[in-house]
C-alpha positions in Angstrom: 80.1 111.3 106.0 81.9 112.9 108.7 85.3 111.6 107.5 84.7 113.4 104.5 83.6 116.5 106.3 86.7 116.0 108.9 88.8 116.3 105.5 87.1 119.2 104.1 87.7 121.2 107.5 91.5 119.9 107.1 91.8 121.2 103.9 89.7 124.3 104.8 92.2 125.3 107.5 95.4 124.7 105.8 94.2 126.8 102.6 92.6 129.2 105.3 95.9 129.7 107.2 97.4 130.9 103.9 95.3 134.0 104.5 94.5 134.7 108.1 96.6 134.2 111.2 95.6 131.1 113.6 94.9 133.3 116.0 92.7 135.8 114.7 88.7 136.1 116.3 87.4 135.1 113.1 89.3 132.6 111.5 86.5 129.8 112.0 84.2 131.8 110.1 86.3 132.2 107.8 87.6 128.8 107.4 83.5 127.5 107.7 83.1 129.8 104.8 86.1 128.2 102.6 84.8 124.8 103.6 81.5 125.7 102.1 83.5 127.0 99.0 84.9 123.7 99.0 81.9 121.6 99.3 80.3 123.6 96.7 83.3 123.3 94.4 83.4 119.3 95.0 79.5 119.0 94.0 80.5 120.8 91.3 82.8 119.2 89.8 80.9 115.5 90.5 77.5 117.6 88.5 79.8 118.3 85.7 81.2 115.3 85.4 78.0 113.4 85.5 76.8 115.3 82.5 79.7 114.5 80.5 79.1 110.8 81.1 75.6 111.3 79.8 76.9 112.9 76.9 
């Protein structure tokens, strides 16, 4: 579980930097926030999924 996490906050911080300098105060709330984004996306997606295989 935390590898996956660990990947999520990877991914989080590289799509985050796009935005928002490294250095800014709140750049890990912002990056928390696009890691939720990205959690919620990923859960998403596997819900979807699921009910097409059903289907």
């Amino acid at each position: 579980m935390s590898v996956i996490l660990r990947i999520l906050f990877l991914l989080a911080g590289a799509i985050t930097a796009l935005f928002v300098a490294r250095d800014a105060l709140n750049f890990g709330i912002i990056q928390t926030f696009v890691a939720v984004l990205l959690v919620t996306a990923v859960l998403g997606v596997g819900s979807l999924w699921s009910l097409r295989r059903k289907t």
